[in-house]
N, C-alpha and C positions, 0 to 999 in steps of 0.2 A: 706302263701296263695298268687296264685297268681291272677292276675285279668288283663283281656284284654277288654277296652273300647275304646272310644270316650274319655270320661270326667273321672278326677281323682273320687277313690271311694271315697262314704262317706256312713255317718252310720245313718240309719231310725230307726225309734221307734213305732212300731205300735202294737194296742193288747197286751202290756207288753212284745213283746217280742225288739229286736232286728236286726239290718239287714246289710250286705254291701249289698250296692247297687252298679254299676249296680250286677242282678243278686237273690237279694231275698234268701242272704247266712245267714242263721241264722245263730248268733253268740250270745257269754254271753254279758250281760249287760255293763261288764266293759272290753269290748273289745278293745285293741288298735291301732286304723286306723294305724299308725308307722309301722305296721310288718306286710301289704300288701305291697306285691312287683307290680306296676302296669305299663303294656306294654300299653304304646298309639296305638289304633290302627287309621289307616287310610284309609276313604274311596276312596281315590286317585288311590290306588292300583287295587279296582273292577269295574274301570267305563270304559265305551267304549264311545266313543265321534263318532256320523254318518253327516257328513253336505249332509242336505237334504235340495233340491232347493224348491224353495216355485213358487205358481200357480202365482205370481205375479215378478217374477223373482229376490228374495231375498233368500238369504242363512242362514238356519239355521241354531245350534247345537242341534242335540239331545243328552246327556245324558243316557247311560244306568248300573245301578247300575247290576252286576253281582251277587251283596252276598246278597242284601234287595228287587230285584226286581225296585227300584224307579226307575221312568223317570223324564227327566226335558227338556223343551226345551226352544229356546230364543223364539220364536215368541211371538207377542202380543197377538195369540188367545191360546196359552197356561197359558200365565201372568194370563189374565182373567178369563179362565173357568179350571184350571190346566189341562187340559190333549187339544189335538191339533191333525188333520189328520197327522201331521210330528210324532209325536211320533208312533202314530195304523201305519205307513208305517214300520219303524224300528221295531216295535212289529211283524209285521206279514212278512218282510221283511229276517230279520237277525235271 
């Protein structure tokens, strides 16, 4: 079996049954984690990075995840409220 994550799998127990996770793969009880082959994946690969000037004459990144949709930006009014007019630029921009 193979498996493509973030994080190495592991194995859940829920309702008697069994699981790798990521993924919700049922499996027997006496299942052995050992004989999943797992490929790291990484979000590096999906992001597009925009510097957008800010009303105050500061530069930001925006972050844009290609494969989860997620945004991120540096500003302080993103820190605080997650989301920022630099990100909705690049949203409706790009």
């Amino acid at each position: 079996m193979k498996i493509k994550s973030l994080k190495p799998p592991i194995l859940a127990h829920c309702s008697n049954q069994t699981y790798v996770m990521p993924g919700w793969i049922p499996v027997d009880t006496d299942f052995d984690l050992s004989t999943v082959e797992w490929e790291k994946e990484s979000y590096t690969n999906n992001e597009k990075k925009y510097e957008i000037k800010g009303s105050k004459g500061g530069t930001y990144i925006v972050t844009y995840n290609t494969k989860n949709g997620m945004t991120r930006c540096t500003c302080p009014g993103a820190k605080f409220r997650g989301t920022c007019k630099h990100i909705k630029e690049v949203m409706n921009k790009y």
